[in-house]
C-alpha positions in Angstrom: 58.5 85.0 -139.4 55.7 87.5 -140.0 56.1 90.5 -138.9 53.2 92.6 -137.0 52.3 96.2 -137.6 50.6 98.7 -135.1 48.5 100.9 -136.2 49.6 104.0 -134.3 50.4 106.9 -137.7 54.6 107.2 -138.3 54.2 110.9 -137.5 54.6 110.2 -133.5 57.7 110.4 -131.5 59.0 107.8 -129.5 58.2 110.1 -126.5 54.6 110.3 -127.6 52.2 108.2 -125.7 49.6 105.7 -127.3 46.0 106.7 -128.2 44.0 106.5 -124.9 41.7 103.6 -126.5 45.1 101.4 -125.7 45.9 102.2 -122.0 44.4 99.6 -119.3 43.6 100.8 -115.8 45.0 98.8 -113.4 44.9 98.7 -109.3 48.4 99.3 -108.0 49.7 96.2 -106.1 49.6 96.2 -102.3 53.8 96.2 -101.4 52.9 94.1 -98.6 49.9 91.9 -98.8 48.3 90.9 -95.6 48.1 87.4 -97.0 52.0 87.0 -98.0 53.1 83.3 -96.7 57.1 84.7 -96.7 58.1 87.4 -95.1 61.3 89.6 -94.9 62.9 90.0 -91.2 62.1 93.7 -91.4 58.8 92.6 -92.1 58.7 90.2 -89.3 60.3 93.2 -86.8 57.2 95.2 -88.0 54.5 92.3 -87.5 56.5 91.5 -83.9 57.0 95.1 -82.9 60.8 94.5 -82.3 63.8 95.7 -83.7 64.9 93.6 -87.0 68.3 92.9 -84.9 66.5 90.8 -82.5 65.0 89.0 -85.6 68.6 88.0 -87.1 69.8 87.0 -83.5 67.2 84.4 -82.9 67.6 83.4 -86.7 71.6 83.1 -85.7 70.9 81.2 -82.3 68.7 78.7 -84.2 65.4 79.1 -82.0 63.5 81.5 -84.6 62.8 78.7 -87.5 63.7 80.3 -91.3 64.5 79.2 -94.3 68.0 81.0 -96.2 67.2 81.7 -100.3 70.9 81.9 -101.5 73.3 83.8 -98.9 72.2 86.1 -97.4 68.1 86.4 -98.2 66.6 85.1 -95.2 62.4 84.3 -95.4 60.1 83.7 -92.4 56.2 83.0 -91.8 54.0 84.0 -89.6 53.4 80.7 -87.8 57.1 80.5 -87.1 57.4 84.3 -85.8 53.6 83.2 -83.7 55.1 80.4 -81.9 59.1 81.7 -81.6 57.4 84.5 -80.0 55.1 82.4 -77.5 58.3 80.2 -76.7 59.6 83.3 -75.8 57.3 85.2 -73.8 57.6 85.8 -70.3 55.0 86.8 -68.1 54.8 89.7 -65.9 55.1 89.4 -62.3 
């Protein structure tokens, strides 16, 4: 196995940072993209405007489609939440 040296001098600390020649300037990821095929139910509370209780109740009653990613992670999409949503809409009198 060879071994690799970097060329930074012994005299630095571990605390020290790297010359500035070596840092890469990066765009901070978007937390939620606006593109993201899965969804969390808090996520899908904020896209509905609902509370995230009424998005484990129709996960529990079986209408609001989901898929389960161990025990207890639930994921949902955006189509599913679109037409749960129509299915469930009632119109004003």
């Amino acid at each position: 196995m060879t071994r690799i040296d970097v060329a930074f001098p012994r005299c630095m600390s571990s605390a020290a940072h790297p010359p500035a020649a070596l840092h890469i300037a990066m765009k901070p990821a978007d937390p939620t993209p606006k593109a993201a095929v899965w969804i969390t139910p808090r996520e899908a509370a904020q896209y509905l405007n609902v509370g995230v209780d009424i998005i484990y109740d129709g996960c529990a009653a079986g209408g609001l489609k989901h898929t389960r990613l161990g025990h207890r992670t639930i994921r949902l999409r955006r189509e599913w939440l679109d037409a749960w949503a129509e299915a469930h809409t009632r119109v004003a009198k």
